[in-house]
Every structure is written in structure tokens, then in C-alpha cells.
matplotlib code that plots the C-alpha trace (Angstrom):
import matplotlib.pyplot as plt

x = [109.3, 109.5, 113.0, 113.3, 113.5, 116.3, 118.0, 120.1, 121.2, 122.7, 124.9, 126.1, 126.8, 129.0, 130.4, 131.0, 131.7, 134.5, 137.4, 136.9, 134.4, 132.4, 130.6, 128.0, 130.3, 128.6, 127.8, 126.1, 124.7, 125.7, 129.3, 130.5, 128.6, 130.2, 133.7, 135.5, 134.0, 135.4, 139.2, 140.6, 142.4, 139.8, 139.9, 140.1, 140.7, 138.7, 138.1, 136.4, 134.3, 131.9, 128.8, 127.5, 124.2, 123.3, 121.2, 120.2, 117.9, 118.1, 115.0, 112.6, 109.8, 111.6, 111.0, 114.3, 116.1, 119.2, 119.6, 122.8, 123.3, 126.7, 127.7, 131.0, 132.5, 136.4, 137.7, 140.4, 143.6, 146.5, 148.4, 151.2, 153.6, 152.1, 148.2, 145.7, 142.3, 141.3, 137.6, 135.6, 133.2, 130.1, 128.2, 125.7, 124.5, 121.7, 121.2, 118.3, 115.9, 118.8, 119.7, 123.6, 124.7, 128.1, 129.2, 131.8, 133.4, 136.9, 139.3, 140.5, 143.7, 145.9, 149.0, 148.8, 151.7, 150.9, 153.2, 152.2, 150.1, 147.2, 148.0, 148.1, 148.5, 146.7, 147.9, 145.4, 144.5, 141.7, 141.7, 138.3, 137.3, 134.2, 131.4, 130.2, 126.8, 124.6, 121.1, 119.9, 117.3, 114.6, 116.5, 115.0, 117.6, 117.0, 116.5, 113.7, 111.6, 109.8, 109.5, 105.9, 104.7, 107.5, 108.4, 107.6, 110.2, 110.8, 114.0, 117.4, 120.4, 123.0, 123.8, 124.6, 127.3, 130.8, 130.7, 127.5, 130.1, 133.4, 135.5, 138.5, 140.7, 140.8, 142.8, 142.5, 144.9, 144.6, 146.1, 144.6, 145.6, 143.2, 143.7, 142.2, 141.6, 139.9, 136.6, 137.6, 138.5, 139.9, 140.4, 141.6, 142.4, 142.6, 142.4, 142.6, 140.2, 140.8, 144.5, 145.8, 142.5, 141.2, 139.2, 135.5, 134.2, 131.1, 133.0, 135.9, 137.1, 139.3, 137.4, 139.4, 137.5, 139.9, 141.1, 138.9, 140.3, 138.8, 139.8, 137.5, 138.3, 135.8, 135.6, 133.4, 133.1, 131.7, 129.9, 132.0, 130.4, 128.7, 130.4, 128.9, 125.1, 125.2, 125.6, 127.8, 128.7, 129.8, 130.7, 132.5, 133.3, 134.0, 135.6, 135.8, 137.3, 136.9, 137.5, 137.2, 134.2, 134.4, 131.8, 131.9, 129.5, 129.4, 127.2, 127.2, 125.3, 124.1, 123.5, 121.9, 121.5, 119.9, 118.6, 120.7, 119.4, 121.8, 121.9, 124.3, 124.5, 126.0, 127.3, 128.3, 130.0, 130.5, 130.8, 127.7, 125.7, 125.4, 123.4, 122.4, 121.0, 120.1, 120.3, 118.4, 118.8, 117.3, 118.4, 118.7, 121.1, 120.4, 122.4, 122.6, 124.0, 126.1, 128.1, 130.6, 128.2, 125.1, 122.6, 122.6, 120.0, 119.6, 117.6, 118.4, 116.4, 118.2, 116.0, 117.1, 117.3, 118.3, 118.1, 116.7, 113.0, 110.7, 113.0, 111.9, 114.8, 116.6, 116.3, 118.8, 119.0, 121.3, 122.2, 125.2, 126.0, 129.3, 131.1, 133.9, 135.2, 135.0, 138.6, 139.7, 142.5, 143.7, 141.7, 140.9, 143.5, 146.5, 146.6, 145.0, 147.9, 147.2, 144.7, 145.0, 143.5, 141.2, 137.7, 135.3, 135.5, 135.0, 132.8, 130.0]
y = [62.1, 65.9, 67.0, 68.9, 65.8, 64.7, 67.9, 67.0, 63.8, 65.1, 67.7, 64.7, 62.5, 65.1, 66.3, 62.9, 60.5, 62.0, 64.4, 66.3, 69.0, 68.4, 71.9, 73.6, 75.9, 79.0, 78.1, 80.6, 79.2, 82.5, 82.0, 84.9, 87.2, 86.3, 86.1, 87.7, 84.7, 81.9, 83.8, 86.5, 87.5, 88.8, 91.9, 94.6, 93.1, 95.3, 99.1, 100.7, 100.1, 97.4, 96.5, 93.1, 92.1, 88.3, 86.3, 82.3, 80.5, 76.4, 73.7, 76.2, 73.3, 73.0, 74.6, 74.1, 75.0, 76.9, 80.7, 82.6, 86.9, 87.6, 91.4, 92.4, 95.5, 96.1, 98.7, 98.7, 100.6, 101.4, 104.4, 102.7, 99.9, 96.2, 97.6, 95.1, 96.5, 96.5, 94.6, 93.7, 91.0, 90.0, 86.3, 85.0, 81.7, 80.5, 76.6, 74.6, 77.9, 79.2, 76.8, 77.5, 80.4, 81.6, 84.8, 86.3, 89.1, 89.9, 92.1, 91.4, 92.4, 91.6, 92.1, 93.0, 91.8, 92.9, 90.3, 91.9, 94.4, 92.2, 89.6, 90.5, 88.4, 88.8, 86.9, 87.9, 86.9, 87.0, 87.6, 87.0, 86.5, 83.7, 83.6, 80.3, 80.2, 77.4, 77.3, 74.5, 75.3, 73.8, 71.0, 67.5, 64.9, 61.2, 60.6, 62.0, 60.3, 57.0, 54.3, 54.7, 57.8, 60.3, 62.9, 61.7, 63.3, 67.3, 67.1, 65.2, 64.2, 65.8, 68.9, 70.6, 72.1, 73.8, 76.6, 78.2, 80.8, 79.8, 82.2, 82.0, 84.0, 82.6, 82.9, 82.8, 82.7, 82.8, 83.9, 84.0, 85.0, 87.2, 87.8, 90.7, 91.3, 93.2, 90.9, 88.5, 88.4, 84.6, 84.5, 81.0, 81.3, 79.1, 79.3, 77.5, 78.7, 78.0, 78.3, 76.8, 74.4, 76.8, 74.9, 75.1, 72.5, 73.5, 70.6, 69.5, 67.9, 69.1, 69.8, 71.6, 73.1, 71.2, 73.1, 73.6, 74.0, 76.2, 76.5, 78.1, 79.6, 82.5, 83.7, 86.9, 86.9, 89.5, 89.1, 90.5, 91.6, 94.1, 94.2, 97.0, 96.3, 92.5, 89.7, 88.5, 85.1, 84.3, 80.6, 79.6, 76.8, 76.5, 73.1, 72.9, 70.0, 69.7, 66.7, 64.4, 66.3, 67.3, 70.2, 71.2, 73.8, 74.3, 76.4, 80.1, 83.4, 85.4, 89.0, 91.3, 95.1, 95.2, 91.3, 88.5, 85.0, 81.8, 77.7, 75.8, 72.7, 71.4, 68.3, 66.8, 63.6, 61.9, 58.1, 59.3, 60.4, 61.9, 65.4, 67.0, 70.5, 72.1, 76.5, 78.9, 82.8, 85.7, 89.2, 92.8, 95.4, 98.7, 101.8, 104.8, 108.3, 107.0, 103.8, 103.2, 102.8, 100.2, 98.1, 94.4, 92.5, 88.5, 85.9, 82.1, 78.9, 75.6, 73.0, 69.1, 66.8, 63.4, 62.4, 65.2, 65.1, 67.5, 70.1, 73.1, 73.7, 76.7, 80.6, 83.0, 86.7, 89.1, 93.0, 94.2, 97.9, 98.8, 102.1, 102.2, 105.3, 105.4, 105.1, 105.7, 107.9, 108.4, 109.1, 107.0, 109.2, 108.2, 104.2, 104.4, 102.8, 99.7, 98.2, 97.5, 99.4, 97.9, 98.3, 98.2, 96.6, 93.2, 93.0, 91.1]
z = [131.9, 131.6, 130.6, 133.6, 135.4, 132.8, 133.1, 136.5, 135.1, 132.7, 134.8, 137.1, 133.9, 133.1, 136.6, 137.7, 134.9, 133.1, 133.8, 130.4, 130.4, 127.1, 127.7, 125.3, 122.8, 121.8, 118.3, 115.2, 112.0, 110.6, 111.7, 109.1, 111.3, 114.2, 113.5, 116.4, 117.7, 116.2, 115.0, 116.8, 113.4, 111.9, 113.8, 112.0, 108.4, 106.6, 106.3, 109.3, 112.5, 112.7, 115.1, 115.2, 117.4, 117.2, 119.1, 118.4, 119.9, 119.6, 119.6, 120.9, 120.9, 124.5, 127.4, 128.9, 125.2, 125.0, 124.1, 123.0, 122.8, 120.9, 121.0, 119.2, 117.4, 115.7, 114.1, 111.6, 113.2, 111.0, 112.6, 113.5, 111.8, 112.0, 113.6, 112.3, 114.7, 117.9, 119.4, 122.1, 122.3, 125.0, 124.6, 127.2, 127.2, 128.9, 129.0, 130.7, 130.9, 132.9, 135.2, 133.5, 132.3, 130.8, 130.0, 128.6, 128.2, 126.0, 124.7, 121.4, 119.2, 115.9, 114.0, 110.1, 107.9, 104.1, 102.2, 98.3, 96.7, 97.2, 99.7, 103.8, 107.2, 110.8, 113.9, 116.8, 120.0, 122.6, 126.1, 128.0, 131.6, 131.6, 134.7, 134.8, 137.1, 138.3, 140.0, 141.4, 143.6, 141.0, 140.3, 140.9, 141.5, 141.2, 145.0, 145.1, 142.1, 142.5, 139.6, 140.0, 141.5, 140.1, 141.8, 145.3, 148.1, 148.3, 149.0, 148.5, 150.1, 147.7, 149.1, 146.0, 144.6, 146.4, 143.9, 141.7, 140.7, 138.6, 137.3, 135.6, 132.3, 129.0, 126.0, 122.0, 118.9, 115.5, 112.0, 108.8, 105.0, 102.7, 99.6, 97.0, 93.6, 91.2, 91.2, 94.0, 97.8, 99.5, 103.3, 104.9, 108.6, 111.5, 115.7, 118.6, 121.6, 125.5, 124.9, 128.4, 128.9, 132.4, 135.0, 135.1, 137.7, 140.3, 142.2, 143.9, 140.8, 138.1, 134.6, 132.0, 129.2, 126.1, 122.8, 120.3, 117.2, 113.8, 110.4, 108.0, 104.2, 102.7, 99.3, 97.6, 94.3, 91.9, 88.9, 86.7, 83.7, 86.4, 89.6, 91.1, 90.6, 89.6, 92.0, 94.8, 95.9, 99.1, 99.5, 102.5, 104.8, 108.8, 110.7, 114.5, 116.3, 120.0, 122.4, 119.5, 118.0, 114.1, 112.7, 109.8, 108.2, 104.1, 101.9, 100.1, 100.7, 97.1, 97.1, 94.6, 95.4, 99.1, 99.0, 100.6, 100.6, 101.3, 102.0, 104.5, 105.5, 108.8, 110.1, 113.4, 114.0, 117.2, 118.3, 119.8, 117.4, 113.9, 114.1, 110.5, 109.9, 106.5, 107.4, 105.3, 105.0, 104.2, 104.6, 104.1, 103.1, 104.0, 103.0, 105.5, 104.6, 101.6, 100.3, 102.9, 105.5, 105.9, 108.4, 107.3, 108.8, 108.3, 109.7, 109.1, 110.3, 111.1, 109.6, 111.5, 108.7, 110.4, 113.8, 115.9, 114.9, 117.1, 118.6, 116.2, 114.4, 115.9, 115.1, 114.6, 113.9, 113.5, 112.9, 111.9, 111.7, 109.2, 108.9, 106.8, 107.3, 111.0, 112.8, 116.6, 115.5, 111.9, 109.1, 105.8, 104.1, 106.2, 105.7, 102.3, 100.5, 102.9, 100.9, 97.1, 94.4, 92.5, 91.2, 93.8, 97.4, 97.1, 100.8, 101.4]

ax = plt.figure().add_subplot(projection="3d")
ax.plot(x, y, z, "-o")
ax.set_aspect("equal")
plt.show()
């Protein structure tokens, strides 16, 4: 049966046989270029403005796969007492060749707390406003197949759904630690997503999107015999939880001079079933007019190891545009005793 067919089902499984919404999440391979997305804290941790582009595209051997955009940009605000940064971020998702679609918009902001010389605190928060749209005028509903013939009667007696347009405001928290030294950086942080579980039914009844909860670590480290030309290490890991759902996503990106190349490995558990994917990246570091700006470009391909045989894997690319001595009102100069002093940035 073609999986447009199946497509329907699938949206009344869920409309109908539960109370939960277990909705698609917006999820990135390359989480660490998306991280306005999964913790509001990271706004603004380190020096500068940043632009981040990212688009994914999952089990494109379907017609009916699912795309996401994901624009976001923060800057680093220190020019007054307890400023962490300021962001705003955009993601579109398109599911079922755009039978769904979310979007989102938010604004995003956080609290900085330096605790030592090299240790500092964020708290932030996000405050979106989320379109959720359905169109189901090419939908084919199970009254109008036939066990033998198919698709045999052009129309059906549902009448479809109240509302194609659902609107509503969420919010975001999170916190996080980093930590710097001379040949080493550590940031552990954690957040929990659709803060006061918003309604998002096309129907009558009540569907509240349920907590998701993130906790992630990231480390850089230099090599140190040559920390400014030699290589960088970027091992990290990411865990989500949602409605019973544990993710967790483990592996490490290498740099040396403009090159980037990296491994992850990602796991889902669920009564339900038991999704593995292996990620590998390649990438680009390009410098602009000097050191403390850049382009970085990275592409990564989600290879299904158990499971999920046929879908295509999934594709995902993204650009990220960093200026670090960019600021909305004060220069470099005036918050330069915020960060430590030590040999060379340890950024990745």
C-alpha cells in the first residue's frame, strides 16, 4: 500500500487513541550546531555574534519524508551586571510532504553568573509562539479503500478537522555550567522544553505537547604540545527524555587547521521500538577578514544501522557564520575582564 494511504492512519491513531500528543520534535544530528535549540542557556556563552543556518532532511527514499529549516543567531551582551546574550530562533517542519507543518518562531534570553576566574553560570529561557497547520484535502481515509480494489470511493464521511490552524505560546528553561582553561573548555547543561505542556489538538479533544527534558555535557580540547595549529577534540554527549522516550546521542568531532571530520552514534529506546543510527561528518572552516571571525560549513549523513532498512539515511547541512567581535552595544574592550585569560580560545 503506498504510504500515503498509511499517512491518515497514523494522524487518527494519534488524534484519537490517546490524550498525549507524542508529536515529531524537531531533531539535528549536529545538535552542537543547533544549540539555542535544545538549551536556551547557551545564549550568548561565548564572545560575539553568531549565525547558524541548518536544514535536515530524514529518509529521503520517501516521498512523504520529513524536512526541518532551523535559523538562529545570539550575541554575547555584557553591558550591564548579570547579561548573558540575547537570540532569536525560526524552525519549520514539514511532515508527510507537507500535509503538517510547524513553525516556530522565538525570542530567546539568559542570565550570566561568573562563580571563579574560570568557571561561569547561564540560566535562560525561551519564549516562542508555534503555528501548527494541517491539510487534508489529499488525504485518503480508510472509508474510502476496498480490501480488494484500493482506493475505490472519492470521498468520505469524516468531515475533517475543526481546526487546520492551532496556535498557541510556548516556553523554555535551562542552565548550564562551562568551564575554561588554558588547553580545555567543559560545558554540562540541562533544559526542559514546553514548560506548561500548551494544547495542540486539530480536534475537540485536549492534546498537550508533554515536557521534554535535555541534559547534554561538551568538552574542547587542545592538543597541547601545539594548541594553536595542532588538533582539537570535541567529544560530547546529548540525552532527551519525552513521554517515556530516552535519546541519547554520543560521539566527538576532530579538527585540524580548516578540516573538521566527526562520528556519533545515536540511540532511541521505546517499548515500541529500538531505532539505531551511526552520523558521519565532514566540514569546513573558513577564515574571513581575520581570526575572530569565520564561515563553518558541515555536512553529516545518518547511516540506520538496525531496524529501519530502506529509508535512505537522512541528510543534514549546515552553515554557521561567527563574529567574535561583533556586539549590539559595548565593545570587546568593555567586558574583556569577563572571560579568563588564557592561551588561546578554546572554541570549536
Amino acid at each position: 500500500m503506498n504510504i500515503r494511504y498509511k499517512f491518515p492512519a497514523a494522524v487518527l491513531f494519534l488524534i484519537f487513541i490517546n490524550t498525549t500528543t507524542f508529536c515529531q520534535e524537531p531533531y539535528f544530528s549536529q545538535y552542537f550546531n543547533t544549540p539555542l535549540l535544545y538549551n536556551p542557556a547557551m545564549t550568548g556563552l561565548s564572545d560575539g555574534l553568531k549565525v547558524r543556518v541548518n536544514y535536515r532532511n530524514q529518509w529521503p527514499q520517501y516521498n512523504d519524508d520529513l524536512k526541518t529549516y532551523n535559523f538562529s543567531m545570539d550575541v554575547a551582551e555584557r553591558f550591564m551586571p548579570g547579561a548573558g546574550g540575547l537570540g532569536i530562533i525560526f524552525n519549520t517542519n514539514k511532515e508527510g510532504d507537507g500535509f503538517i507543518r510547524k513553525n516556530t518562531i522565538g525570542g530567546l534570553g539568559s542570565a550570566r553568573i561568573r562563580m571563579s576566574r574560570n568557571l561561569v553560570s547561564q540560566l535562560g529561557f525561551m519564549v516562542s509562539y508555534v503555528q501548527n497547520q494541517i491539510d487534508n484535502n489529499d488525504f485518503i481515509w480508510s472509508d474510502q479503500l476496498d480490501n480488494r480494489h484500493g482506493l475505490l470511493y472519492p470521498t468520505s464521511s469524516f468531515a475533517g478537522f475543526e481546526n487546520k490552524n492551532v496556535s498557541y505560546a510556548d516556553m523554555s528553561i535551562g542552565a548550564l555550567l562551562h568551564y575554561e582553561q588554558e588547553y580545555m573548555s567543559m560545558t554540562y547543561g540541562g533544559a526542559i522544553h514546553h514548560l506548561f505542556k500548551p494544547n495542540e489538538s486539530f480536534y475537540s479533544l485536549e492534546m498537550n505537547v508533554p515536557r521534554k527534558y535535555v541534559l547534554h555535557a561538551n568538552f574542547v580540547i587542545l592538543q597541547v604540545s601545539n594548541a594553536r595549529k595542532g588538533f582539537r577534540f570535541n567529544p560530547g554527549i546529548l540525552f532527551e527524555n519525552q513521554s517515556g522516550y530516552n535519546t541519547f546521542s554520543l560521539g566527538t568531532n576532530v579538527s585540524k587547521s580548516v578540516l573538521y571530520a566527526g562520528a556519533w552514534y545515536r540511540n532511541k529506546d521505546s517499548q515500541i521500538y529500538n531505532y539505531e543510527s551511526l552520523t558521519l561528518l565532514v566540514g569546513i572552516n573558513i577564515p574571513m577578514v581575520n581570526k575572530y571571525s569565520r564561515i563553518k560549513m558541515m555536512y553529516s549523513y545518518d547511516i540506520n544501522i538496525a531496524n529501519m532498512p530502506g529509508t535512505g539515511g537522512s541528510h543534514e547541512i549546515s552553515l554557521r557564520f561567527e563574529f567574535d567581535q561583533i556586539h549590539l552595544v559595548k565593545s570587546q574592550d568593555a567586558f574583556a575582564n569577563d572571560y579568563p585569560i588564557i592561551y588561546d580560545p578554546v572554541i570549536f
